[in-house]
DSSP file (Angstrom, degrees, kcal/mol; ACC not computed):
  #  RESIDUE AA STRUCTURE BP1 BP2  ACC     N-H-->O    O-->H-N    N-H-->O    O-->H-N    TCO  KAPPA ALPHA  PHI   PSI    X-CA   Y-CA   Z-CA
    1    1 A X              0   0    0      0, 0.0     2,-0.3     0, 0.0     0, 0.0   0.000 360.0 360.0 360.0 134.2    6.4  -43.7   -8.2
    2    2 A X        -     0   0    0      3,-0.0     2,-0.5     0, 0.0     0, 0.0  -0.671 360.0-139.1-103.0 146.1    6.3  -40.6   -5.8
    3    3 A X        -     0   0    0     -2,-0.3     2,-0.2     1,-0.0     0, 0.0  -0.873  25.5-113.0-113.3 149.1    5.6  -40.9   -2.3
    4    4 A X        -     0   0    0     -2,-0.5     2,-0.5     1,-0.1    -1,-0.0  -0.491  23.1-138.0 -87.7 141.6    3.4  -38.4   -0.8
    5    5 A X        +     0   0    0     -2,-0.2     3,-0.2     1,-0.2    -1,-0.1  -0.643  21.9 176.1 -95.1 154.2    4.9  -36.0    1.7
    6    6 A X  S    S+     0   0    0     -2,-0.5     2,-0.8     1,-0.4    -1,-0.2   0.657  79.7  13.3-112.5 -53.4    2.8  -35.3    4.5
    7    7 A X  S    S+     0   0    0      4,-0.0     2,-0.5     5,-0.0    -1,-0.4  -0.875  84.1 151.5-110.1 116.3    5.1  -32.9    6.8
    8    8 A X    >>  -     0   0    0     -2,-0.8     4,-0.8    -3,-0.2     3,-0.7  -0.971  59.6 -93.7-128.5 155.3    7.9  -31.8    4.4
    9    9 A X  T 34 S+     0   0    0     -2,-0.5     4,-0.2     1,-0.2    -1,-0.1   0.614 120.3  58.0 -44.6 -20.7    9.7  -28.6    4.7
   10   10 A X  T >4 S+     0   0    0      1,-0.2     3,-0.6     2,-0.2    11,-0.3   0.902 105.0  52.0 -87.4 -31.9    7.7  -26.6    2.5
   11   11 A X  T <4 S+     0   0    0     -3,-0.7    -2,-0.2     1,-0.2    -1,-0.2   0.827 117.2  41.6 -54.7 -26.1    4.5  -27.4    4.5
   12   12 A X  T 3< S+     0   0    0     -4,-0.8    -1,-0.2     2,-0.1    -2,-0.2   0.439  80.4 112.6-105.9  15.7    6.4  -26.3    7.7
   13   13 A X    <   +     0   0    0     -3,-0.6     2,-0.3    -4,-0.2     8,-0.3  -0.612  51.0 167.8 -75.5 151.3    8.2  -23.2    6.1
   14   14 A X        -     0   0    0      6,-0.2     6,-0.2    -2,-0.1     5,-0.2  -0.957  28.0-143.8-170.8 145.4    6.1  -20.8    8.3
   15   15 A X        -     0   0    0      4,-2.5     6,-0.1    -2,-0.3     5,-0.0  -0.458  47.2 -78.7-109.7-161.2    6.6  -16.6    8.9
   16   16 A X  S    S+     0   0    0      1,-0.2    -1,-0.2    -2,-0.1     0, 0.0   0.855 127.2  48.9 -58.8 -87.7    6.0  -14.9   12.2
   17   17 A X  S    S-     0   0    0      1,-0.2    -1,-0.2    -3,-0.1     3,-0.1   0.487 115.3-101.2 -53.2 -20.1    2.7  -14.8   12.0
   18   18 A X  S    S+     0   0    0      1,-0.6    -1,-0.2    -3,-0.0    -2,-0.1  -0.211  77.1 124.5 146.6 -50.8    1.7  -18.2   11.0
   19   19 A X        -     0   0    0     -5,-0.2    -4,-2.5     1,-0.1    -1,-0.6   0.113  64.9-103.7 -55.3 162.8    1.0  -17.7    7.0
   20   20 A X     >  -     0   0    0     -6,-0.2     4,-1.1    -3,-0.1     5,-0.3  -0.286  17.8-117.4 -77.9 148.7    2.6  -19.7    4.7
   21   21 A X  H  > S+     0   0    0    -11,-0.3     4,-1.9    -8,-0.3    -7,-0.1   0.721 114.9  61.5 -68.4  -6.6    5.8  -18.5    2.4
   22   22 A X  H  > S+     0   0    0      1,-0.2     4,-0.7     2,-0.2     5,-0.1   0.944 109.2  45.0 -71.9 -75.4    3.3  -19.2   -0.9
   23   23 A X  H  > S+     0   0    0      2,-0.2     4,-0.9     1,-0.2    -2,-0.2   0.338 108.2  49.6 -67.4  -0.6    1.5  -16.7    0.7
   24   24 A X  H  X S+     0   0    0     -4,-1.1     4,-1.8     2,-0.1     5,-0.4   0.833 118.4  50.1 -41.5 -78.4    4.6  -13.9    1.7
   25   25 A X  H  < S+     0   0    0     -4,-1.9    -2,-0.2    -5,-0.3    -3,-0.1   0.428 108.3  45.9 -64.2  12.7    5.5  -14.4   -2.0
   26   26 A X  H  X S+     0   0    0     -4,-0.7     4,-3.9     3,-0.1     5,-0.4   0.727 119.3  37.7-111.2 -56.5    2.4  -13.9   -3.4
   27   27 A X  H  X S+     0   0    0     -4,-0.9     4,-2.1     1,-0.2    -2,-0.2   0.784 116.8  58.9 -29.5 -38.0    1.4  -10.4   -1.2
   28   28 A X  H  X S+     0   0    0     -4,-1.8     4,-1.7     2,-0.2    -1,-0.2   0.712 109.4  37.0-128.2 -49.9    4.9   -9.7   -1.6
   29   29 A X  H  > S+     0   0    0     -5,-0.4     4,-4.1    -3,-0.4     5,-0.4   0.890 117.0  48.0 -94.6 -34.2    4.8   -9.7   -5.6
   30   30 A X  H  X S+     0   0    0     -4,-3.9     4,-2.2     2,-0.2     5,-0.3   0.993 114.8  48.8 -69.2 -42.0    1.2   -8.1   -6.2
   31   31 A X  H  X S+     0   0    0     -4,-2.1     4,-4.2    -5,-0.4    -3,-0.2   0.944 117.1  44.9 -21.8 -60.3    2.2   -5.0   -3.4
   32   32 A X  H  X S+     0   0    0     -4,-1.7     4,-1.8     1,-0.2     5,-0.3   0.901 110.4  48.8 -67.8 -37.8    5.4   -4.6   -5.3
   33   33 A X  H  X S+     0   0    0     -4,-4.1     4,-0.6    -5,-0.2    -1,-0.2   0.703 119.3  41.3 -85.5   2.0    3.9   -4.8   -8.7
   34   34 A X  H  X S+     0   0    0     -4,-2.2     4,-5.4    -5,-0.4    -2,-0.2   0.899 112.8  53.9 -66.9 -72.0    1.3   -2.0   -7.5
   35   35 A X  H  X S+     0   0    0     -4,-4.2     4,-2.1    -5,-0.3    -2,-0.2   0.663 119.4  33.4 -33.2 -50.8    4.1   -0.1   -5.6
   36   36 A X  H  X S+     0   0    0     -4,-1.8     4,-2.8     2,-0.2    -1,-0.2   0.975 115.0  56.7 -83.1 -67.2    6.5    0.0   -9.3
   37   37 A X  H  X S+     0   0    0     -4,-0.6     4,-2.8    -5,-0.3    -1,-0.2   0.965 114.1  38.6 -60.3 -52.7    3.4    0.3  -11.4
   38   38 A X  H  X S+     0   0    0     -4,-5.4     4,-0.8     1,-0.2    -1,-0.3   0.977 117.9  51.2 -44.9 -50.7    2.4    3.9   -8.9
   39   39 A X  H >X S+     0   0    0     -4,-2.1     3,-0.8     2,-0.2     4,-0.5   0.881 106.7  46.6 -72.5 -36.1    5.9    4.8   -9.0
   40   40 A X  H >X S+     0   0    0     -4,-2.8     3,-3.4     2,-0.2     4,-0.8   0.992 112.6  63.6 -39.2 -69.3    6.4    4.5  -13.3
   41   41 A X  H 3< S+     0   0    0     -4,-2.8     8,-0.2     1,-0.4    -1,-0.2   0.619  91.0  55.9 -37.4 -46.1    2.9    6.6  -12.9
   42   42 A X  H << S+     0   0    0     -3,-0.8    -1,-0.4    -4,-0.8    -2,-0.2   0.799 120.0  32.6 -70.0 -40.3    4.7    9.6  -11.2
   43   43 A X  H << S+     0   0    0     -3,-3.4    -2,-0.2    -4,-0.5    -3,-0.1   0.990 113.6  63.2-105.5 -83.1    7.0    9.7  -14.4
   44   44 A X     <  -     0   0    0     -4,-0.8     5,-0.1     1,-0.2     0, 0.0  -0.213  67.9-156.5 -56.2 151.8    4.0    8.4  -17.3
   45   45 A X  S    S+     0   0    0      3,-0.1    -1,-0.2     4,-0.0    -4,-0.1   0.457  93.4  66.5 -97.3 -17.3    1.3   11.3  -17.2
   46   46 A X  S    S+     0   0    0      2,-0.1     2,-0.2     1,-0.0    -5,-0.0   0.969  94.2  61.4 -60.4 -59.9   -0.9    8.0  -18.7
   47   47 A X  S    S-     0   0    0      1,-0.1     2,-0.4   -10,-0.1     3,-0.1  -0.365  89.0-132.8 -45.8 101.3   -0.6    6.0  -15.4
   48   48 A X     >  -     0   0    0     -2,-0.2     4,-0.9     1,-0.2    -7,-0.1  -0.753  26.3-168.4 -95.4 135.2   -2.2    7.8  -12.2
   49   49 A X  H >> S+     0   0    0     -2,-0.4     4,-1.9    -8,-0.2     3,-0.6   0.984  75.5  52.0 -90.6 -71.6    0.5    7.3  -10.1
   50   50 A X  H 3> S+     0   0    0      1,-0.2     4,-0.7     2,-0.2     5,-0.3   0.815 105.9  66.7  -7.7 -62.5   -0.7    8.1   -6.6
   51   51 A X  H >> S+     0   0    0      1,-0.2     4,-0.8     2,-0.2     3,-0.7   0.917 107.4  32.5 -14.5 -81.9   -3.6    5.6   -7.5
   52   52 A X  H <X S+     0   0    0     -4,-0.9     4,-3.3    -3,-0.6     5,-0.3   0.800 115.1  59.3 -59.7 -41.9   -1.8    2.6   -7.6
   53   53 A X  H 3< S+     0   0    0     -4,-1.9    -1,-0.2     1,-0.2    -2,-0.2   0.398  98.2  54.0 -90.4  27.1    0.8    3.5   -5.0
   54   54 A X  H XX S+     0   0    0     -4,-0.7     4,-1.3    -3,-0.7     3,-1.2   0.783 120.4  39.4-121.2 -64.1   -1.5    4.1   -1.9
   55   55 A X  H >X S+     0   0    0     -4,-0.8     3,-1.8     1,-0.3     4,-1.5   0.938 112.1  52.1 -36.9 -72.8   -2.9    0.3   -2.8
   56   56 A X  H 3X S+     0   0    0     -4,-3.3     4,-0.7     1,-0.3    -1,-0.3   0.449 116.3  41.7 -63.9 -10.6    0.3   -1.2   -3.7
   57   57 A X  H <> S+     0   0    0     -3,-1.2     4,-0.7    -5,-0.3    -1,-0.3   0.683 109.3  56.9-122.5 -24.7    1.6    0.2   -0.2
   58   58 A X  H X< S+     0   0    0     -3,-1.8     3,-0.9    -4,-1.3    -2,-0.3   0.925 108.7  53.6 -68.8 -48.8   -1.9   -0.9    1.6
   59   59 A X  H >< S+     0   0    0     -4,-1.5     3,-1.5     1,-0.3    -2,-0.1   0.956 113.7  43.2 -25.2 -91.6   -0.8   -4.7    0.1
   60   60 A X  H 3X S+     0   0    0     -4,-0.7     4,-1.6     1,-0.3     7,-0.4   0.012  91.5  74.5 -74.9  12.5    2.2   -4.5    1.7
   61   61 A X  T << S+     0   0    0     -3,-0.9    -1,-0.3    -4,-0.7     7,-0.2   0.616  84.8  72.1 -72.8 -24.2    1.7   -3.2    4.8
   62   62 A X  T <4 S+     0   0    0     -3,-1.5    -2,-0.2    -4,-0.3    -3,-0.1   0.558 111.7  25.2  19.1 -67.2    0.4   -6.3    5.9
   63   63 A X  T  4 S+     0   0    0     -4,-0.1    -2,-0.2   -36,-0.1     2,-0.1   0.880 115.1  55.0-109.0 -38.2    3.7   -7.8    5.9
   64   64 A X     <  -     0   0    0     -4,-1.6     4,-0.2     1,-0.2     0, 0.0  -0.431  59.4-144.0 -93.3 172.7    6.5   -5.0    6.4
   65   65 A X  S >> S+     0   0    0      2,-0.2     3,-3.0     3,-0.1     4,-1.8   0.807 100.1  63.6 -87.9 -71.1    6.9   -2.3    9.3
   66   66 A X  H 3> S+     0   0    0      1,-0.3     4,-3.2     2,-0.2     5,-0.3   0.765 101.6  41.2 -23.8 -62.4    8.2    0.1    6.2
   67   67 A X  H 3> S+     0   0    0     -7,-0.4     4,-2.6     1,-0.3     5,-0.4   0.862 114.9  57.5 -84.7  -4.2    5.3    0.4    4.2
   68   68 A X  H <> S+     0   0    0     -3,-3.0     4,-3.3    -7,-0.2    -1,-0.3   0.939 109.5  40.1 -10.0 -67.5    3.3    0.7    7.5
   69   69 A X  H  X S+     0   0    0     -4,-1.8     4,-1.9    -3,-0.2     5,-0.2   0.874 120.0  48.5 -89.5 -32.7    5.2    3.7    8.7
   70   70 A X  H >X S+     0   0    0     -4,-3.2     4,-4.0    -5,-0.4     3,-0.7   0.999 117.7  42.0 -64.4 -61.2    5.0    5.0    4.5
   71   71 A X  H >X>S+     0   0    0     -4,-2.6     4,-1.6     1,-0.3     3,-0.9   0.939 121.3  45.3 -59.9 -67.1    0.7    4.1    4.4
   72   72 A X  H 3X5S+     0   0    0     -4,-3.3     4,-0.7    -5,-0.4    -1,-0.3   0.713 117.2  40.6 -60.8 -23.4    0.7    5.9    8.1
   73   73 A X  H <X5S+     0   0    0     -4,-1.9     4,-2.5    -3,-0.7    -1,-0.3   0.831 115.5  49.9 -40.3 -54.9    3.0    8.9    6.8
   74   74 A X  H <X5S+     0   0    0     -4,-4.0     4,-2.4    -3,-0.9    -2,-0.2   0.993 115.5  46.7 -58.5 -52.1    0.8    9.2    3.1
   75   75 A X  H  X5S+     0   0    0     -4,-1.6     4,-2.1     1,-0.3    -1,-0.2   0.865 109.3  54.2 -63.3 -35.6   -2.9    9.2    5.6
   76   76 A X  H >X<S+     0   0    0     -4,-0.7     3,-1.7    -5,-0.5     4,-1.1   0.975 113.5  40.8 -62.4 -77.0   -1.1   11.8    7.7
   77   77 A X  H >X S+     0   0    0     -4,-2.5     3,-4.1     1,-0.3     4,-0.9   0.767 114.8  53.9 -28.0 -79.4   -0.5   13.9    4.2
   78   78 A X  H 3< S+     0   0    0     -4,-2.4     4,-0.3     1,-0.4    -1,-0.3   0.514 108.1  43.3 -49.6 -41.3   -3.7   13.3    3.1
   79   79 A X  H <X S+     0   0    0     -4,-2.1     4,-0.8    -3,-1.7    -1,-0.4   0.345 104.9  63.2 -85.1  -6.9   -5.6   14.4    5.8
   80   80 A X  H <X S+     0   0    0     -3,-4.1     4,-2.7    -4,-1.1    -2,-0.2   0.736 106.1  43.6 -96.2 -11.5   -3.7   17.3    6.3
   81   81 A X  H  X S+     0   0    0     -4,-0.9     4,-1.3     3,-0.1    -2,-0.2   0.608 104.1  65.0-100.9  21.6   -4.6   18.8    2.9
   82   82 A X  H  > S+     0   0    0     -4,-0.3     4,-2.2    -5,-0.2    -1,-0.1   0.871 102.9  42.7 -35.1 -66.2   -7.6   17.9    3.4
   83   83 A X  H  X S+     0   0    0     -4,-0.8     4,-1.0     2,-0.2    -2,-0.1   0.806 118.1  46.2 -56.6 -41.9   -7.9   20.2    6.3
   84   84 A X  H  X S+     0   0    0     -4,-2.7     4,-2.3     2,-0.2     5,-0.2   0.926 112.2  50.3 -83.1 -30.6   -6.2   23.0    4.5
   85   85 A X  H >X S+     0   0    0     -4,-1.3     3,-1.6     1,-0.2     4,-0.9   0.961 116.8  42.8 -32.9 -71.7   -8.2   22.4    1.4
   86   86 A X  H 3X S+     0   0    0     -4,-2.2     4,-2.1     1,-0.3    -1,-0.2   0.730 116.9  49.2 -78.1 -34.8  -11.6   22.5    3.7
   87   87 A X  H 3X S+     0   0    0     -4,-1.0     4,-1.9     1,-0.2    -1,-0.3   0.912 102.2  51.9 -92.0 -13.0  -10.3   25.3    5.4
   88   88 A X  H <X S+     0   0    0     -4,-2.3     4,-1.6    -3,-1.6    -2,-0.3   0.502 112.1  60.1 -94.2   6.1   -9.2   27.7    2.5
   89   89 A X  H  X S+     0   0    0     -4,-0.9     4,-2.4    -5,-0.2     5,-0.2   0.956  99.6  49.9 -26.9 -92.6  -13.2   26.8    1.4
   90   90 A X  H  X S+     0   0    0     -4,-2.1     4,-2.1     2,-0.2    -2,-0.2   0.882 113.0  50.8 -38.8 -48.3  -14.4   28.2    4.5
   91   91 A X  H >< S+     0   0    0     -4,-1.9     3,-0.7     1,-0.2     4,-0.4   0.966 108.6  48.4 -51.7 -68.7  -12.0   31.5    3.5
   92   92 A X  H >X S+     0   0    0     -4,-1.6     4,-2.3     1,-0.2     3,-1.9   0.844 112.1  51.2 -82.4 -31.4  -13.3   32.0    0.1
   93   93 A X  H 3X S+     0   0    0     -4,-2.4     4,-1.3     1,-0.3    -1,-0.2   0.803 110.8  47.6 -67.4 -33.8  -17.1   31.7    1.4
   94   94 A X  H << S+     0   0    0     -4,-2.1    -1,-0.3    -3,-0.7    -2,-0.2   0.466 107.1  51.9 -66.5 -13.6  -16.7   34.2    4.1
   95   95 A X  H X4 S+     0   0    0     -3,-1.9     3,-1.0    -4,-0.4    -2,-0.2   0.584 110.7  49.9 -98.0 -24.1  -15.1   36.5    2.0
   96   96 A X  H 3< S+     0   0    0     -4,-2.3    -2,-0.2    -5,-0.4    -3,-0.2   0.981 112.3  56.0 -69.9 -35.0  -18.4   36.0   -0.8
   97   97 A X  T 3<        0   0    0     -4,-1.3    -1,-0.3    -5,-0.3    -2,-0.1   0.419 360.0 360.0 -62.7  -7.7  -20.5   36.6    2.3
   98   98 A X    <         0   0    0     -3,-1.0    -1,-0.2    -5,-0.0    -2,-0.1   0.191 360.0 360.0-114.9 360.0  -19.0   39.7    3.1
């Protein structure tokens, strides 16, 4: 016969923020199995690599500083070829205009 726990240590296992350690390990494993899956991608031409690892790093930003400062590094990238994209636009249109 099992006796029911009411406060047992795995109910009180707790992170900084409040969530549960189920829920650590569970973020924790889908990020990473994004994160792997993006990074394989860079290697397989099947896999778009970039895809996955933008997600996989969005997961896990959540819980670490690291992939923070990596998502807030990649948006920086992103948005700056954006700009030069948009701007070498503007170049070739001015030059058809001309």
């Amino acid at each position: 016969m099992m006796i029911p726990v009411q406060n047992g240590p795995i109910k009180q296992l707790k992170t900084r923020w409040g969530k549960t350690l189920a829920a650590k390990v569970i973020v924790t494993a889908v990020g990473g199995a994004l994160l792997l899956a993006g990074l394989a991608g860079l290697l397989i031409p099947v896999i778009p690599g970039w895809l996955l690892i933008l997600p996989g790093l969005a997961i896990l930003a959540g819980e670490y500083v690291w992939a923070r400062r990596l998502l807030d590094g990649a948006r920086t990238q992103i948005s700056r070829a954006r700009s030069r994209r948009g701007e070498s636009a503007r170049q070739a249109a001015s030059r058809e205009a001309a």
